[in-house]
Residue, then its C-alpha position, 0 to 999 in steps of 0.5 A: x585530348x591528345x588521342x582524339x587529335x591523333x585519331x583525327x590525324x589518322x583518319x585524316x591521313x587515311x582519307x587523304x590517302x584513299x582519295x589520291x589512288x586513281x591519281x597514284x595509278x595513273x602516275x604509275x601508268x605514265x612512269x611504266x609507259x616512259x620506261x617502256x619506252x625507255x627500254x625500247x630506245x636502249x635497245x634500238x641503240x644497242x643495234x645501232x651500236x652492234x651495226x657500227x661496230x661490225x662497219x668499223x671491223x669491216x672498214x679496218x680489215x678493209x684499211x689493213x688490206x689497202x696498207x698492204x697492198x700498197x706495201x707490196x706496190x712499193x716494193x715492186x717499184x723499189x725492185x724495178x728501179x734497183x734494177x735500171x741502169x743508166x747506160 
């Protein structure tokens, strides 16, 4: 008794298995096309990011240069009013 029910188990089993493939597949297909997709945004994001980067560099060798040449303008006013004399 108990080998016909788990004979009939397993046919039941593999019947229901069988039957559910197509449905598999195009879950399978839906899953690989949002990881496609996935895959593309990371890789839009880490342009993005190798963009923003470089800006930051430029913007910071830009601030660099502007704080010394604000440096150098200061030290120019700090001579020439070392150098006035009130007669």
């Amino acid at each position: 008794m108990k080998a016909k029910l788990l004979v009939g188990l397993a046919m039941s089993g593999l019947l229901f298995g069988c039957a559910n493939t197509a449905e598999l597949e195009s879950q399978v297909q839906s899953l690989s096309n949002k990881v496609d997709s996935l895959a593309d945004q990371v890789g839009a994001l880490r342009s993005d990011h190798a963009e923003m980067n470089a800006d930051i560099k430029a913007a910071k060798s830009a601030a660099m240069e502007a704080q010394e040449e604000a440096a150098r303008a200061n030290a120019r006013i700090d001579n020439m009013a070392s150098g006035y004399r009130k007669k």
